[in-house]
C-alpha positions in Angstrom: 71.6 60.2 42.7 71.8 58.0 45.9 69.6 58.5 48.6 70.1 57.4 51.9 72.8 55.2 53.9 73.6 53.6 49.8 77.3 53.1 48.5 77.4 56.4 45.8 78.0 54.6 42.9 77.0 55.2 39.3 76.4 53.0 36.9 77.6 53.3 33.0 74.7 54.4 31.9 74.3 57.1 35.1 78.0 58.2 34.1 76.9 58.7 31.0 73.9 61.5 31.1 75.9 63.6 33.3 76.2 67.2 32.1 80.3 68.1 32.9 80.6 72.0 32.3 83.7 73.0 30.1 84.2 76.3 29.8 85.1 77.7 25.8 88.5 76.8 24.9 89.9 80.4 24.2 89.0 80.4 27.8 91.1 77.3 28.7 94.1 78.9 26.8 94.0 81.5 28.4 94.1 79.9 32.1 96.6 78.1 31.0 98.8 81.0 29.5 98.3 82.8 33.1 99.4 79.4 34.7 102.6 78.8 32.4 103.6 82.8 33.5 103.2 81.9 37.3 105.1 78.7 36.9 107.7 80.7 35.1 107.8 83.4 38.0 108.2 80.4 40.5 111.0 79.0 39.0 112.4 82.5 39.0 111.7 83.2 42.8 112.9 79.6 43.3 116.4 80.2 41.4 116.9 83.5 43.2 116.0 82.0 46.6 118.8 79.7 45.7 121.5 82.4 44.7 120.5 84.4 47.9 121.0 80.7 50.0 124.5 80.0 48.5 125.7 83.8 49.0 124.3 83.5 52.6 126.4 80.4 53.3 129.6 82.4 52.2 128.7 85.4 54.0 128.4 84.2 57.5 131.2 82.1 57.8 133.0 85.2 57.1 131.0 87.9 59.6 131.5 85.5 62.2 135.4 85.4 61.3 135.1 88.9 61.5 133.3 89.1 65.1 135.4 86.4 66.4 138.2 88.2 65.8 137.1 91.4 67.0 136.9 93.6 63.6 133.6 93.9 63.5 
């Protein structure tokens, strides 16, 4: 609505005529069903990540006994 080198801003009035596209709200549900499942599968991956961490950090210590001591 600016032309030129002007600061872009919008008065009330400006603010107020402009068209915002919402899409239907069955629509919006929807989106945000699909986004609660992927949050739910992060937290999964995130949980297992952390299992697969801890078991790591008990594993190693124990190879490297192993390697250090020639039984491996």
């Amino acid at each position: 609505m600016m032309i030129g080198a002007h600061y872009p801003a919008l008065n009330g009035s400006q603010v107020a005529k402009l068209l915002v596209p919402v899409c239907p709200l069955e629509k919006q549900r929807h989106i945000v069903n699909q986004l609660n499942a992927l949050s739910h599968k992060t937290d999964t991956i995130i949980v297992g990540q952390e299992v697969v961490k801890n078991d790591l950090g008990e594993i190693i210590p124990s190879m490297l006994d192993l390697v250090y001591k020639g039984k491996l």
